[in-house]
ROSE-4610 file (N, C-alpha, C; in Angstrom, 1 decimal, always signed):
// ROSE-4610
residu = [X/X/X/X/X/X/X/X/X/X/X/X/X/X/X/X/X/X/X/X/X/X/X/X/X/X/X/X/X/X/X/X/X/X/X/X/X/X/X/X/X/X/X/X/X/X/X/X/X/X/X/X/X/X/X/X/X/X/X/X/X/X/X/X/X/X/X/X/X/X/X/X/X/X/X/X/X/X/X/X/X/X/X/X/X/X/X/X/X/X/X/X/X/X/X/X/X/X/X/X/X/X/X/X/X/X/X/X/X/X/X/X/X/X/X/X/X/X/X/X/X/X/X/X/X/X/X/X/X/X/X/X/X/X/X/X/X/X/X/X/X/X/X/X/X/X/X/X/X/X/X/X/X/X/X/X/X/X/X/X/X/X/X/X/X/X/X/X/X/X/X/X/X/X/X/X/X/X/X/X/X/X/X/X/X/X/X/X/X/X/X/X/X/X/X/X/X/X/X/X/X/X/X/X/X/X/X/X/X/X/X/X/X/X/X/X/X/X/X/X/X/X/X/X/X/X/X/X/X/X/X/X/X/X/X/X/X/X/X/X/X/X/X/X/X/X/X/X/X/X/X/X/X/X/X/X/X/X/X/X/X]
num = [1/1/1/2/2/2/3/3/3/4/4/4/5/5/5/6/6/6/7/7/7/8/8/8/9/9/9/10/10/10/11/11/11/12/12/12/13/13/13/14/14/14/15/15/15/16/16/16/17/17/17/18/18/18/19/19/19/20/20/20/21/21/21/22/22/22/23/23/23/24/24/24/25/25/25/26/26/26/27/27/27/28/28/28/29/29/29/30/30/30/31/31/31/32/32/32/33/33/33/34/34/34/35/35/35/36/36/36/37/37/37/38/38/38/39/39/39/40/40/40/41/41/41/42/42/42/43/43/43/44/44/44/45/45/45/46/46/46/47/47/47/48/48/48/49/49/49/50/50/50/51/51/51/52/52/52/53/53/53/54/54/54/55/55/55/56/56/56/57/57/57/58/58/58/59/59/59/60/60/60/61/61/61/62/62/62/63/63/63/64/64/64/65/65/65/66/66/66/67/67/67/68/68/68/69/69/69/70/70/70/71/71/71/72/72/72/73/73/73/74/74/74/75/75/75/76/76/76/77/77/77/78/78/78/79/79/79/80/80/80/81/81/81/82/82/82/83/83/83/84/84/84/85/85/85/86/86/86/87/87/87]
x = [+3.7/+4.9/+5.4/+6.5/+7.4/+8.6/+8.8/+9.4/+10.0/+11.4/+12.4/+12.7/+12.7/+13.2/+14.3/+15.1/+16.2/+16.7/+16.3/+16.8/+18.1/+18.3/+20.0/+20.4/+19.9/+20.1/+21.5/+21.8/+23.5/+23.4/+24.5/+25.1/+24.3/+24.2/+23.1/+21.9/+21.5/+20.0/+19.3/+19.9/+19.1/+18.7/+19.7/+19.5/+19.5/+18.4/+18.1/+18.3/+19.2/+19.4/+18.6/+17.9/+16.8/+17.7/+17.0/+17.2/+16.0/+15.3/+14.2/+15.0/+14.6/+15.1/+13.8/+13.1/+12.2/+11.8/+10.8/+10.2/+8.9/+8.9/+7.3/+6.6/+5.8/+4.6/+4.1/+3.9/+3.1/+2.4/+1.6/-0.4/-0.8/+0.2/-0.4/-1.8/-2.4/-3.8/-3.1/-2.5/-1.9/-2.3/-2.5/-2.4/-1.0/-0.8/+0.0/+1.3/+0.7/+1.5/+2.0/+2.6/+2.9/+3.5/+2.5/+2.9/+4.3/+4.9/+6.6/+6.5/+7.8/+8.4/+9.8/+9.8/+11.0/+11.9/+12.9/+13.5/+13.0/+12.8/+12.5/+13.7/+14.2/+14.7/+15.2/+15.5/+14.9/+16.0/+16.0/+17.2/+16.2/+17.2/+16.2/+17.3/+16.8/+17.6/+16.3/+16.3/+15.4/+16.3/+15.6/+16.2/+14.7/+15.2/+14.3/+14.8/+14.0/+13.8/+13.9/+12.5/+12.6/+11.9/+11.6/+10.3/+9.5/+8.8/+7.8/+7.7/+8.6/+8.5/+9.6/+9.5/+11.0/+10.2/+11.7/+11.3/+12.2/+11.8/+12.2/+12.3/+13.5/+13.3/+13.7/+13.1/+13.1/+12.9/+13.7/+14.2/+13.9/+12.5/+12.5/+12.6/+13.0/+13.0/+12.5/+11.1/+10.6/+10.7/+11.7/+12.2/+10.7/+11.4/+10.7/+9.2/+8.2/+6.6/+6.1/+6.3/+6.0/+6.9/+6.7/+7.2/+6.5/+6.3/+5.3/+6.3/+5.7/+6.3/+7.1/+6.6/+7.1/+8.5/+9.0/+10.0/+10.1/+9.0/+8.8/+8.5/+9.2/+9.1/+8.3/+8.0/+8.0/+8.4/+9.0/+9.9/+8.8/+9.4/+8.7/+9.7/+9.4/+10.2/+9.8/+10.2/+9.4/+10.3/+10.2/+11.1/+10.0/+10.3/+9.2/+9.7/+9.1/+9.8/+8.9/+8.4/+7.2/+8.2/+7.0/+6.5/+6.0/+6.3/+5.9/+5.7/+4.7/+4.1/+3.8/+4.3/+4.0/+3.6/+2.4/+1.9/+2.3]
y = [+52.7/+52.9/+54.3/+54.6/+55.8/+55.5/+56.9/+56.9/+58.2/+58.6/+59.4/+59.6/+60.8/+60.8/+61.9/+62.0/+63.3/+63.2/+64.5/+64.8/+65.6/+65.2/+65.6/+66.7/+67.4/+67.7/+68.1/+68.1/+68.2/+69.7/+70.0/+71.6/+72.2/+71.4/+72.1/+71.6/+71.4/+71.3/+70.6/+69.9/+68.6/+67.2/+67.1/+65.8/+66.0/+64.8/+65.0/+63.5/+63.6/+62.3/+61.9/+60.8/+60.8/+59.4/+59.7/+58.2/+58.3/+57.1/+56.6/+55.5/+55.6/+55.3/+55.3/+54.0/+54.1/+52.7/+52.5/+51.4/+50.8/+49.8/+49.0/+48.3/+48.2/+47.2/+46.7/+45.1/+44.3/+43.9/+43.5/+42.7/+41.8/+40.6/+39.4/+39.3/+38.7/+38.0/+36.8/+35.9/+34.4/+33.5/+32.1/+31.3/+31.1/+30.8/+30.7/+31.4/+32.8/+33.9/+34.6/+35.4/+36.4/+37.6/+38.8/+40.3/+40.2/+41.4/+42.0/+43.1/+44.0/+45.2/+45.0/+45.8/+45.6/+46.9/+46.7/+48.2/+48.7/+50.0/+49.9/+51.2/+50.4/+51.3/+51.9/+52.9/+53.0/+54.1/+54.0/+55.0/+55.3/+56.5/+57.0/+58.1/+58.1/+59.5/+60.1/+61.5/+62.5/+62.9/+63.2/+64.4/+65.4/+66.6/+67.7/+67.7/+67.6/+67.9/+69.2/+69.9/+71.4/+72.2/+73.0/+73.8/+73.0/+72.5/+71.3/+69.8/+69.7/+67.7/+67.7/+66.4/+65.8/+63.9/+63.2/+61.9/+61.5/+60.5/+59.6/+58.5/+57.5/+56.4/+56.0/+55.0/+54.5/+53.2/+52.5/+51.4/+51.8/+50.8/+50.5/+48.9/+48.5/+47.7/+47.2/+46.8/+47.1/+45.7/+44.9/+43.9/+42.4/+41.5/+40.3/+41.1/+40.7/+41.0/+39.9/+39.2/+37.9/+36.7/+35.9/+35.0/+33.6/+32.4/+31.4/+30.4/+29.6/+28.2/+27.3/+27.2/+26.1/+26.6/+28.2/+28.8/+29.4/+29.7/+30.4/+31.9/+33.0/+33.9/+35.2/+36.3/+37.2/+38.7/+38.6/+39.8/+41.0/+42.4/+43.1/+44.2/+44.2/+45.2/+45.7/+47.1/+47.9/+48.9/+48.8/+49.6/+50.3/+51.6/+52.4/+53.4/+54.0/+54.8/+55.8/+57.5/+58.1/+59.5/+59.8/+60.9/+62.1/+63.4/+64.2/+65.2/+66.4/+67.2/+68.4/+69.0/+70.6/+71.5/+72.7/+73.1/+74.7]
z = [-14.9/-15.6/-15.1/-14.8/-14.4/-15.3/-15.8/-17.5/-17.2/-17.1/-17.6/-19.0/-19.5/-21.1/-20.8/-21.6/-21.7/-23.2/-23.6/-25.2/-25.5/-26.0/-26.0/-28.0/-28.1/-29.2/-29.6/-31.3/-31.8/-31.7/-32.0/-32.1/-33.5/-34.3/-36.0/-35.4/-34.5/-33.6/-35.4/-36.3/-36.9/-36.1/-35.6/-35.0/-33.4/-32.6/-31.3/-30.8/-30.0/-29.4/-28.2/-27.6/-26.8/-26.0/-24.8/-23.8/-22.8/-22.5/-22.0/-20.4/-19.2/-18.2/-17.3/-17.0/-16.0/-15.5/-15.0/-14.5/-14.7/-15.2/-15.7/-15.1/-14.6/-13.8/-14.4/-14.7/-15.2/-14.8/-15.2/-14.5/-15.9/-15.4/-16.7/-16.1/-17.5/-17.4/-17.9/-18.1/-18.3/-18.1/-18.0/-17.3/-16.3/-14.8/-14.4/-14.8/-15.1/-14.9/-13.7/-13.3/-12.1/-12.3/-11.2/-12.4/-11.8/-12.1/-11.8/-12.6/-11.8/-11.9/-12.9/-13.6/-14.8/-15.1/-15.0/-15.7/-17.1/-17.3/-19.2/-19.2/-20.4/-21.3/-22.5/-23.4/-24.6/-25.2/-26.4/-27.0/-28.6/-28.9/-30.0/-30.5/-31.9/-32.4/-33.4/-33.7/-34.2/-35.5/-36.6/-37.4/-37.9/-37.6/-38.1/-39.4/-40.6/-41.9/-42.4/-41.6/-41.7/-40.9/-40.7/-39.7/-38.7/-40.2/-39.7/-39.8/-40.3/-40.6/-39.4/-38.9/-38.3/-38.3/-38.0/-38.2/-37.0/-36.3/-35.4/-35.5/-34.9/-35.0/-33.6/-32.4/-31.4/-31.0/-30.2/-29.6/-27.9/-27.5/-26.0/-25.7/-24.4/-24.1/-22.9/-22.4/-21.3/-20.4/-20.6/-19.8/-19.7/-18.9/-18.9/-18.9/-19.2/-18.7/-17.8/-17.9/-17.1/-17.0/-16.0/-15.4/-15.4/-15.6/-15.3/-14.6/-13.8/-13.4/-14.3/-15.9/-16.7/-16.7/-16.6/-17.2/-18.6/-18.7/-20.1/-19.5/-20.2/-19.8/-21.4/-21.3/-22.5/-22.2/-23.3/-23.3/-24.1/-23.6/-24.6/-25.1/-26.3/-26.9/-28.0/-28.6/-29.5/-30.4/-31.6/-32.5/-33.8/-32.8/-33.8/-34.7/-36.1/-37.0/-36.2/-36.3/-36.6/-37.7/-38.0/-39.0/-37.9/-37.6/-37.0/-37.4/-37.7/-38.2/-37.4/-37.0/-36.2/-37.4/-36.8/-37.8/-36.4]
């Protein structure tokens, strides 16, 4: 995987806007699977709470993972909250 990120923070540096831009390699283990190369990409926004909390919420999308003959394909995709803690 080769992954570009760029954070984009607001002018009251609360909120941090993020974008994910890269490329994924897959290696099914399937039956009558076949790996492939996929664009990924991913969006996100941040808010700092205070000093030390901030919370994120993120959307990637890392394209087909696999391919088979029947024409069934799987997608992957991922929508994550986190909790972040700097001390």
């Amino acid at each position: 995987m080769v992954l570009g990120r760029h954070c984009h923070p607001t002018p009251g540096r609360t909120l941090v806007l993020t974008r994910k831009n890269g490329c994924n390699f897959e290696s099914a283990h399937f039956a009558d699977s076949t790996n492939r190369t996929d664009l990924l990409l991913g969006i996100g926004v941040g808010f700092k709470m205070n000093r030390n909390l901030g919370l994120r919420l993120e959307y990637e999308d890392f394209g087909r993972l696999t391919d088979s003959p029947s024409g069934d394909s799987a997608r992957g995709r991922n929508l994550g909250l986190s909790l972040k803690y700097a001390y």
